[in-house]
C-alpha positions as CSV (number, residue, x, y, z in Angstrom):
1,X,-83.4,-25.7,8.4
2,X,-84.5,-25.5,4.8
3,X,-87.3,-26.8,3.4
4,X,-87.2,-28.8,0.1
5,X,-90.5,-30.3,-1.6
6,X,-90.7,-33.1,-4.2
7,X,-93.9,-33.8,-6.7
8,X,-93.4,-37.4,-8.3
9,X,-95.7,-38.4,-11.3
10,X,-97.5,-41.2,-8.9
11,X,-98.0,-41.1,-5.1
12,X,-96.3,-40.0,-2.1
13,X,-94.6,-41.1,-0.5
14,X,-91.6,-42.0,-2.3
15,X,-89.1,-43.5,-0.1
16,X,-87.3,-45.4,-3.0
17,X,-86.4,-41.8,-4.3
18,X,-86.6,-39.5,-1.3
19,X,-84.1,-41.7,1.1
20,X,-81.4,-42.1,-1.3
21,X,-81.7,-37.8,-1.9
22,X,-82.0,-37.2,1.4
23,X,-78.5,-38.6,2.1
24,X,-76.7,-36.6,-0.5
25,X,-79.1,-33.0,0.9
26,X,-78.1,-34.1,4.9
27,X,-80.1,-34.6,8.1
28,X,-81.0,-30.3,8.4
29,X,-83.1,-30.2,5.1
30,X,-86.5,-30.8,5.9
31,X,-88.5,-32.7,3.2
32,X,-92.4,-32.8,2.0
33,X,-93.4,-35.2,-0.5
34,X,-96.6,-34.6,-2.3
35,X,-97.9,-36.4,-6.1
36,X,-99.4,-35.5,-8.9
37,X,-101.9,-38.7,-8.1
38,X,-102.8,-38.5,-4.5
39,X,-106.3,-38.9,-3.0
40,X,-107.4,-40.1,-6.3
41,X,-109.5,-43.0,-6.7
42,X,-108.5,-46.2,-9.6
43,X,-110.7,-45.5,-11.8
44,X,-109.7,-41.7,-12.3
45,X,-106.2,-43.1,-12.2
46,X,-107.4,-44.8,-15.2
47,X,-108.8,-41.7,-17.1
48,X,-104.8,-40.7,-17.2
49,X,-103.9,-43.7,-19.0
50,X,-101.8,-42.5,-22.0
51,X,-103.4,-42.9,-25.7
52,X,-101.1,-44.7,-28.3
53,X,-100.1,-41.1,-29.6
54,X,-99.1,-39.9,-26.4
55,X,-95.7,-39.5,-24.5
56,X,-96.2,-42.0,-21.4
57,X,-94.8,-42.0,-18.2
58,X,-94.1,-44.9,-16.0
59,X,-94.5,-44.9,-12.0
60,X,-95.1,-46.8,-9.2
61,X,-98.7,-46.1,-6.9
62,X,-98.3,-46.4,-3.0
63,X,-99.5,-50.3,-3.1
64,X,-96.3,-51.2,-5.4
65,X,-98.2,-51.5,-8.3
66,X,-96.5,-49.5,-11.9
67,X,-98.7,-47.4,-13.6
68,X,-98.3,-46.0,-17.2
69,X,-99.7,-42.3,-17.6
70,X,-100.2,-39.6,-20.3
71,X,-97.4,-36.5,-20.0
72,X,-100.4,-34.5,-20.8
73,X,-103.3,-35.3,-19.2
74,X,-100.7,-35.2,-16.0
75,X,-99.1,-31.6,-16.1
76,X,-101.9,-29.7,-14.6
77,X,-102.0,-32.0,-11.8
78,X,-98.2,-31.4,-11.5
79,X,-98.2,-28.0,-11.5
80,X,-101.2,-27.7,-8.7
81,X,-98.7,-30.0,-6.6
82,X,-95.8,-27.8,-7.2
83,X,-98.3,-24.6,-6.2
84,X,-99.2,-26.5,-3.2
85,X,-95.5,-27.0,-1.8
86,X,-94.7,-23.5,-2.9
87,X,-97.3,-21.6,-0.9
88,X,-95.9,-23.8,2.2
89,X,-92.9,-22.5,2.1
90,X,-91.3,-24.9,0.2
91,X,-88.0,-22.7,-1.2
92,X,-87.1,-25.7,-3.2
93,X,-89.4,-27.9,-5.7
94,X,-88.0,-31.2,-7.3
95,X,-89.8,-33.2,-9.5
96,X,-89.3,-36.6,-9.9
97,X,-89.7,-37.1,-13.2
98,X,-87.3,-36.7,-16.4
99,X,-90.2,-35.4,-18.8
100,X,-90.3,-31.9,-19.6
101,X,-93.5,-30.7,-18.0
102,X,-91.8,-26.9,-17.7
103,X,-93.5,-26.0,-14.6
104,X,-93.3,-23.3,-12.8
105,X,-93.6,-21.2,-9.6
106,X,-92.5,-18.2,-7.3
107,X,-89.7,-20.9,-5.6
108,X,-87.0,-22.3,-7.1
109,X,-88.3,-25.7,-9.5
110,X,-85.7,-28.1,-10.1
111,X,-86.2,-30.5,-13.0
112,X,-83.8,-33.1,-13.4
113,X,-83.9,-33.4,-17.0
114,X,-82.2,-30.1,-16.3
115,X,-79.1,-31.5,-14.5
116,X,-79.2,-34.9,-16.2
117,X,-78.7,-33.1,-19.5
118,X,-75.8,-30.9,-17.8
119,X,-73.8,-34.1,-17.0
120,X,-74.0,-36.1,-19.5
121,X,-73.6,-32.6,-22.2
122,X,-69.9,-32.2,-19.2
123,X,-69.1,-36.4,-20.6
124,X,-69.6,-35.4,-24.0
125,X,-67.1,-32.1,-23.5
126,X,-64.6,-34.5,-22.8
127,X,-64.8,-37.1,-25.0
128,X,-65.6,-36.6,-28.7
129,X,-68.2,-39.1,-30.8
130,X,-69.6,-40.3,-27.5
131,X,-71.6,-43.5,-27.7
132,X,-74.7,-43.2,-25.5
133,X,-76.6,-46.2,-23.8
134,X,-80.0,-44.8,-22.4
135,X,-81.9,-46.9,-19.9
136,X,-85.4,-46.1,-19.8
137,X,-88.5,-47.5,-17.9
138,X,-91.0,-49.3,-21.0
139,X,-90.7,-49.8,-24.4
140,X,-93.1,-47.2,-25.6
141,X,-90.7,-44.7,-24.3
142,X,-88.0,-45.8,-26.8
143,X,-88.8,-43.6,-29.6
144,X,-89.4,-40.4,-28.0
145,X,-86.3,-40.5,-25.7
146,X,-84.3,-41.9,-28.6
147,X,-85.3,-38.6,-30.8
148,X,-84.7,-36.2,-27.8
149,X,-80.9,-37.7,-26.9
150,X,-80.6,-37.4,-30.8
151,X,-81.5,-33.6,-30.9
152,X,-79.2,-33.6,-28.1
153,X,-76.1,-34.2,-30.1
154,X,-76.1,-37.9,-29.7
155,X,-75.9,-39.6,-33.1
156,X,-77.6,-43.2,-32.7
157,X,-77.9,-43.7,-29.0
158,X,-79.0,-46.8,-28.0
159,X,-82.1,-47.1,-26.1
160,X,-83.5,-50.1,-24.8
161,X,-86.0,-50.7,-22.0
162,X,-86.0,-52.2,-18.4
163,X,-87.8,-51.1,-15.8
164,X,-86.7,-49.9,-11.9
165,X,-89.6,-51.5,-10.6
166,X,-88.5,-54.9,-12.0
167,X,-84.6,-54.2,-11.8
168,X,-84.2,-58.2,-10.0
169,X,-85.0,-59.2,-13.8
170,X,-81.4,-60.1,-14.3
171,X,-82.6,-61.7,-17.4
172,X,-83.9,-58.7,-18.9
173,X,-81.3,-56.8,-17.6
174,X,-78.7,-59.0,-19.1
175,X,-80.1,-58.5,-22.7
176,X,-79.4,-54.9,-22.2
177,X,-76.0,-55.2,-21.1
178,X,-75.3,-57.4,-24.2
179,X,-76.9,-54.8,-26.6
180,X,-74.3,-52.2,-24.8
181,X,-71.0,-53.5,-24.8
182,X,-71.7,-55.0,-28.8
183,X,-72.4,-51.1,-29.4
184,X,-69.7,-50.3,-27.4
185,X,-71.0,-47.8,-25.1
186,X,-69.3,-45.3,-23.3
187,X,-71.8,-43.9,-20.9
188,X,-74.7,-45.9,-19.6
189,X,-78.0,-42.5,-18.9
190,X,-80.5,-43.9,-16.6
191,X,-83.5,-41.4,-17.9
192,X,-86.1,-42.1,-14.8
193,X,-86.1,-40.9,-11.6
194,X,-87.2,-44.9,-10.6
195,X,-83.5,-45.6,-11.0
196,X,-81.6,-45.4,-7.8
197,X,-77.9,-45.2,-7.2
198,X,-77.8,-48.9,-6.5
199,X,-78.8,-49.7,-9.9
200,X,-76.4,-47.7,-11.3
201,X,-73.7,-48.9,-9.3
202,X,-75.1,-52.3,-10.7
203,X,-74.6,-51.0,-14.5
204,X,-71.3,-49.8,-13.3
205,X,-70.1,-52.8,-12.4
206,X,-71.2,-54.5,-15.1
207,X,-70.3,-53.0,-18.0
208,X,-67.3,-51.0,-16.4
209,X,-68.1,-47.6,-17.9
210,X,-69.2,-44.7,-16.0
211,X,-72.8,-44.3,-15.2
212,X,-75.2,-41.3,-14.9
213,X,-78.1,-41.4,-12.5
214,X,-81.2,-39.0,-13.2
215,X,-82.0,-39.5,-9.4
216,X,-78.7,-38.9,-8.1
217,X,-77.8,-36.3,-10.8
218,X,-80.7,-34.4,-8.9
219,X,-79.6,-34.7,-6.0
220,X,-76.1,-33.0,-6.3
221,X,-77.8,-30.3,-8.1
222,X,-80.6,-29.6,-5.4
223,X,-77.5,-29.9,-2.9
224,X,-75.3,-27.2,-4.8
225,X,-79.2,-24.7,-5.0
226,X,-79.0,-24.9,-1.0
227,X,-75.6,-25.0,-0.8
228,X,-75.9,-21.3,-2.7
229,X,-79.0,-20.3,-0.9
230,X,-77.0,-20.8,2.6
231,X,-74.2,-18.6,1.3
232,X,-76.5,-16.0,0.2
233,X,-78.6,-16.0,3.4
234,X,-75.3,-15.8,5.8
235,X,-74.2,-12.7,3.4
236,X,-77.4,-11.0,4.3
237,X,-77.3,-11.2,8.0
């Protein structure tokens, strides 16, 4: 049985993210869930809050609540998680998070902004002067992910914001889906890992354009790294 081990940027567990994964990776992988904010108390929750200068991340804490938090003050505890699942014999680390925190370790450490990038670059491939719609968790993440998608290739993607913790806001929701089919998007990027394949199913239908999934994108690609792994063990014995 392999072993796979996920670090999200909030607290374990994550069943919102872990159960849909766990149905594309099949009932022999064995999964541990850690996060980079587990056993702390609220207040030094608080300390991790993002500045106005900083990148933020959004999450969701074990009691439902959402949580903003600083890329930066975050990555060290990110990195001890991923050193933690490593030395117990994790073979496999995903994080749960699109940001690029570039950690590292003597296992394999998948980061989906890694495949997400590889899907959408495989869209773009085939269809010239693509029109991107990126779906991302707050407002304040507009900007940055905007610019990144832009030194992506993308010219003028549009970003807008709605949250996977408050998906059921059909009202906000709707806005978005307005904003999208005036620009005329072709392909719909949901950059969290809060977004499951529900929601983008719900996009889907929607608008009626193909969808791509950070969560699910991460999936297929841990699936295909054990997938590979397997073939490599059975050549060996």
């Amino acid at each position: 049985m392999s072993t796979v081990g996920t670090v999200t940027i909030g607290q374990s567990p994550r069943p919102d993210v872990i159960e849909p994964m766990r149905s594309v990776w099949g009932k022999y992988v064995e999964v541990r869930q850690l996060g980079a904010l587990d056993g702390l108390a609220a207040d030094e929750i608080g300390r991790l809050k993002p500045e106005p200068a900083e990148k933020a991340l959004v999450t969701r804490l074990r009691d439902g609540s959402v949580v903003k938090l600083s890329q930066r003050r975050i990555k060290g505890l990110m990195q001890k998680r991923v050193d933690e699942l490593a030395s117990q014999g994790c073979g496999i680390v995903v994080v749960l998070c699109t940001a690029d925190f570039n950690l590292s370790a003597d296992v394999d450490v998948l980061h989906p902004r890694d495949a997400l990038d590889c899907v959408v670059g495989a869209a773009a491939f085939a269809e010239s002067e693509l029109q991107l719609g990126v779906v991302v968790p707050d407002e304040s993440q507009i900007r940055d992910l905007g610019d990144f998608w832009v030194g992506q290739g993308y010219r003028s993607p549009a970003v807008r914001a709605h949250s996977p913790y408050r998906f059921d806001d059909h009202e906000s929701l709707e806005r978005v889906m307005r904003v999208y089919q005036k620009r005329t998007v072709d392909l719909v990027v949901l950059d969290c890992m809060g977004y499951t394949p529900s929601h983008a199913l719900a996009v889907q239908r929607r608008l009626r354009i193909p969808v791509v999934c950070a969560q699910a994108a991460a999936a297929q690609f841990t699936r295909l790294l054990l997938a590979m792994r397997e073939n490599v063990q059975d050549t060996v014995n």
